[in-house]
C-alpha positions in Angstrom: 100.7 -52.9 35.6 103.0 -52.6 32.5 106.2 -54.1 34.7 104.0 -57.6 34.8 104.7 -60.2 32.6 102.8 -61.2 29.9 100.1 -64.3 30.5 101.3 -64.0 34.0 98.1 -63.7 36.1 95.2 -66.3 36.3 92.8 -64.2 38.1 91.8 -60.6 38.3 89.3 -59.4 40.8 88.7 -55.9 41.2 86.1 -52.8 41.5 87.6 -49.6 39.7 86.1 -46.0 40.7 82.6 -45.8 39.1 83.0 -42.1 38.2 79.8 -41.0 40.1 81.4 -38.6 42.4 82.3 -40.9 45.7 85.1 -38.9 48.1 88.2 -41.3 47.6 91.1 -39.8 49.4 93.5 -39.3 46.3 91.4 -40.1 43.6 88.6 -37.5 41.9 85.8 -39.5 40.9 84.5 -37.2 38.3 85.8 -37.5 35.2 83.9 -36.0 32.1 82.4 -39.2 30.3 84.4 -39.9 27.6 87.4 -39.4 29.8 86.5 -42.1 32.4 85.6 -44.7 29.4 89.0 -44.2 27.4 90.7 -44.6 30.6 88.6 -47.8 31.5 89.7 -48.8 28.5 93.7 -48.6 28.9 93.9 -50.7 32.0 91.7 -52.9 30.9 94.2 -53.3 28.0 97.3 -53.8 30.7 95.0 -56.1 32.5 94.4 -58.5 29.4 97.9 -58.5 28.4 98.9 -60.0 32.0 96.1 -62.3 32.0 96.5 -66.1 30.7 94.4 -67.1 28.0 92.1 -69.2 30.4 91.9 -66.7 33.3 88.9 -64.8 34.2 88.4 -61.1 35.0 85.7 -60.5 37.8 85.0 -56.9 37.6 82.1 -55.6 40.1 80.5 -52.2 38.8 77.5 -50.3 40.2 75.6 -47.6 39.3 73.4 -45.0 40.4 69.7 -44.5 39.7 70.4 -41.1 38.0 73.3 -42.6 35.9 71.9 -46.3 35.1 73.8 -46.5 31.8 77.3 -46.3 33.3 77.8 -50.6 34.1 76.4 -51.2 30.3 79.1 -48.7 28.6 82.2 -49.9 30.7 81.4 -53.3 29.4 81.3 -51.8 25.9 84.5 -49.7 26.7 86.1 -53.2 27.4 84.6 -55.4 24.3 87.7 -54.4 22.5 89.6 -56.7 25.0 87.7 -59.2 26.4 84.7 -61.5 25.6 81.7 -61.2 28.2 81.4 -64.6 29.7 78.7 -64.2 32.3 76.7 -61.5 33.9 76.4 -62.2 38.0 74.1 -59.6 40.0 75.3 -59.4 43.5 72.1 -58.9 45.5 73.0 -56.7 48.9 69.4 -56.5 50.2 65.7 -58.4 48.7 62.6 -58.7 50.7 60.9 -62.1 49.8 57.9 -63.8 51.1 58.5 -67.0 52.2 56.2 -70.1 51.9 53.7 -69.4 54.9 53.5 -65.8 53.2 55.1 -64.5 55.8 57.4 -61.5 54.3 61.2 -61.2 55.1 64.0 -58.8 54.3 67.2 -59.6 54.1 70.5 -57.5 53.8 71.3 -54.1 53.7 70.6 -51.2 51.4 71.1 -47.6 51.3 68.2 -45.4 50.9 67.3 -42.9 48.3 64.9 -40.6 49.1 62.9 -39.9 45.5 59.7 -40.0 43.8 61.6 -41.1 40.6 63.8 -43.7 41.4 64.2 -47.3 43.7 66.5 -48.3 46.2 69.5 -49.8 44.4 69.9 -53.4 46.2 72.2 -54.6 43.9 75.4 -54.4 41.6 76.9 -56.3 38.9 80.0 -58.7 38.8 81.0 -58.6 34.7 83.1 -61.8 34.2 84.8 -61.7 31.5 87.7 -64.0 29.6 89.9 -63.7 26.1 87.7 -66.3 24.2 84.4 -66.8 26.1 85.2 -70.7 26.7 86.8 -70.7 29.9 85.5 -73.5 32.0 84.4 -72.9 35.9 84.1 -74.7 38.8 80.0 -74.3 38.9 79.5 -76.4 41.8 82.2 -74.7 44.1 79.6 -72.7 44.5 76.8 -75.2 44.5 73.5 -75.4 46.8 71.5 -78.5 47.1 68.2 -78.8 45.6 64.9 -77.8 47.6 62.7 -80.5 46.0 65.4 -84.0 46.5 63.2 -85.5 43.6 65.2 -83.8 41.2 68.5 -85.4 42.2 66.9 -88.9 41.2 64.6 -87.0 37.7 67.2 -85.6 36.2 70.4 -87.1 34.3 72.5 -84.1 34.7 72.7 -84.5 38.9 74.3 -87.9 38.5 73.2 -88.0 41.4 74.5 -85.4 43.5 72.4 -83.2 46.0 74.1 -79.9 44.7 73.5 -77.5 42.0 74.9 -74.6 40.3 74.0 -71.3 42.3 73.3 -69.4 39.1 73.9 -65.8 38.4 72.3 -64.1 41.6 74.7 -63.8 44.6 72.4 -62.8 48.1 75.7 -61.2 49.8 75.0 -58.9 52.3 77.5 -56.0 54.1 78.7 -56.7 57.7 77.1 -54.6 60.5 79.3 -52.3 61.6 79.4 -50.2 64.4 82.2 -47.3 63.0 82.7 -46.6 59.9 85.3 -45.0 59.8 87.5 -47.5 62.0 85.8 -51.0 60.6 85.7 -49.6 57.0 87.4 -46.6 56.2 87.2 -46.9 52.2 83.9 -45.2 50.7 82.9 -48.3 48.3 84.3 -51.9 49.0 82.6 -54.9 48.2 82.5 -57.7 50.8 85.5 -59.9 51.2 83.3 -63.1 50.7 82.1 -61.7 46.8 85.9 -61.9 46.1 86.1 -65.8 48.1 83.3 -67.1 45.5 85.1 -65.2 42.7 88.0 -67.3 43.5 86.0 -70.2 44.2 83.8 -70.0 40.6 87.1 -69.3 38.7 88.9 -72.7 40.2 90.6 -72.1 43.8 93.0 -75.0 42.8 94.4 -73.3 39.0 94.6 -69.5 41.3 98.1 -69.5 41.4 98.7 -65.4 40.9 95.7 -63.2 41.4 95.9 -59.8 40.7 93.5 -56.6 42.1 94.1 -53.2 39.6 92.4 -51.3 42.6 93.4 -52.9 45.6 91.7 -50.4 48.4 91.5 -51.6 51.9 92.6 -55.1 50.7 89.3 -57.1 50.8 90.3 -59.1 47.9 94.0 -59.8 49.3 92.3 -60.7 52.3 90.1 -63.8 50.1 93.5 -64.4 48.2 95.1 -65.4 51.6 91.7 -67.4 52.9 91.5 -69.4 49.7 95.1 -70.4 49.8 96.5 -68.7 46.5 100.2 -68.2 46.4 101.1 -64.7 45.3 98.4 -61.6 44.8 99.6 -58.1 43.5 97.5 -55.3 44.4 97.9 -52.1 43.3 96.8 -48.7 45.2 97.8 -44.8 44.8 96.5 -43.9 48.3 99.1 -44.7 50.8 96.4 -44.7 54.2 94.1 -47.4 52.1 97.3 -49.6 51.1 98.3 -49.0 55.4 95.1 -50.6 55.9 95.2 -53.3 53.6 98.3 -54.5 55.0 97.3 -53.9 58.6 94.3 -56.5 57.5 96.7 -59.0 56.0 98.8 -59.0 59.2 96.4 -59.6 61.4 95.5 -63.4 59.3 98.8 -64.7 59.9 
């Protein structure tokens, strides 16, 4: 990353190793503490200096039950170089009951077997920008409203059946049938997270995206389905960056 240009890039998307010990081909996810966060911290520091002063960084960080703290000190390790905008939880599985009481799940999760802890069902997507003020396309993103009084009621609709999403995104895996052949990367996040990334930030002003940790290409994969003109990817294991570009031959 410290070849690109300064206040080159309008929109970084990415999920780094989260340090808890997942089998990445090249890559050894377990760093002492302090390690990790200091290194968080120095491509976070590339990643800024690329970025233009009204881009947004989407970064998507999990956790696990016996390490909770880990999303909440990344985001400190980055407050040096970016300003938190918005805090989006990216729901992979909820059971809810719907209005007959009728109850439904939804999604897919991955069990933990424990007397301490819940299933983790979701993640976070930190967006962050250099001043906090960067305006969003809310409504690229937008859902129309259950009750269709409230389009009439209130002022701030102007009349329009379609309002902002919010900060909970219901995206659930694929169903695959091999692993190893339909995802062969231990923790990717759906191609579609990436799309509404885009989407939010402004499809329209994406003109260079960038991904620090490219993996199997999911998020060069929304870059080509949203039309944005050039994305840089970056990725130290050669059969992940095979795939990613097997992936991106197959859209043209």
């Amino acid at each position: 990353m410290s070849r690109l240009a300064d206040d080159s890039v309008d929109l970084v998307v990415t999920s780094p190793p989260y340090n808890l010990g997942i089998r990445y081909g090249k890559f050894s996810d377990t760093q002492d503490r302090e390690s990790y966060l200091n290194w968080c911290g120095e491509w976070a520091q590339q990643v800024r200096r690329a970025l233009k002063s009204d881009g947004s960084l989407f970064l998507n960080i999990g956790s696990a039950p016996s390490n909770p703290m880990l999303p909440y000190e990344i985001v400190m390790a980055l407050r040096g170089c970016f300003v938190l905008q918005n805090t989006i939880h990216w729901i992979k599985s909820i059971s809810i009951e719907d209005r007959k009481g009728d109850l439904q799940s939804h999604g897919h999760f991955k069990p933990i077997s424990s007397k301490r802890f819940l299933n983790d069902c979701h993640e976070y997507i930190f967006h962050f920008t250099k001043t906090g003020r960067v305006e969003l396309d809310r409504l690229a993103l937008g859902v129309p409203y259950q009750d269709k009084s409230n389009i009439a009621r209130w002022r701030h609709t102007r009349g329009s059946d379609l309002r902002c999403r919010g900060n909970t995104w219901f995206i659930p895996y694929e169903t695959i049938q091999n692993r190893e052949k339909e995802r062969p990367h231990p923790a990717t996040f759906p191609v579609q997270l990436a799309e509404w990334c885009i989407k939010l930030h402004g499809a329209s002003r994406v003109h260079t995206m960038l991904d620090p940790f490219l993996g199997i290409g999911n998020c060069a994969v929304a870059a080509q389905r949203c039309g944005v003109r050039k994305f840089i990817g970056f990725e130290i294991d050669e059969t992940y960056l095979a795939e990613a570009k097997r992936r991106l031959e197959r859209l043209v």
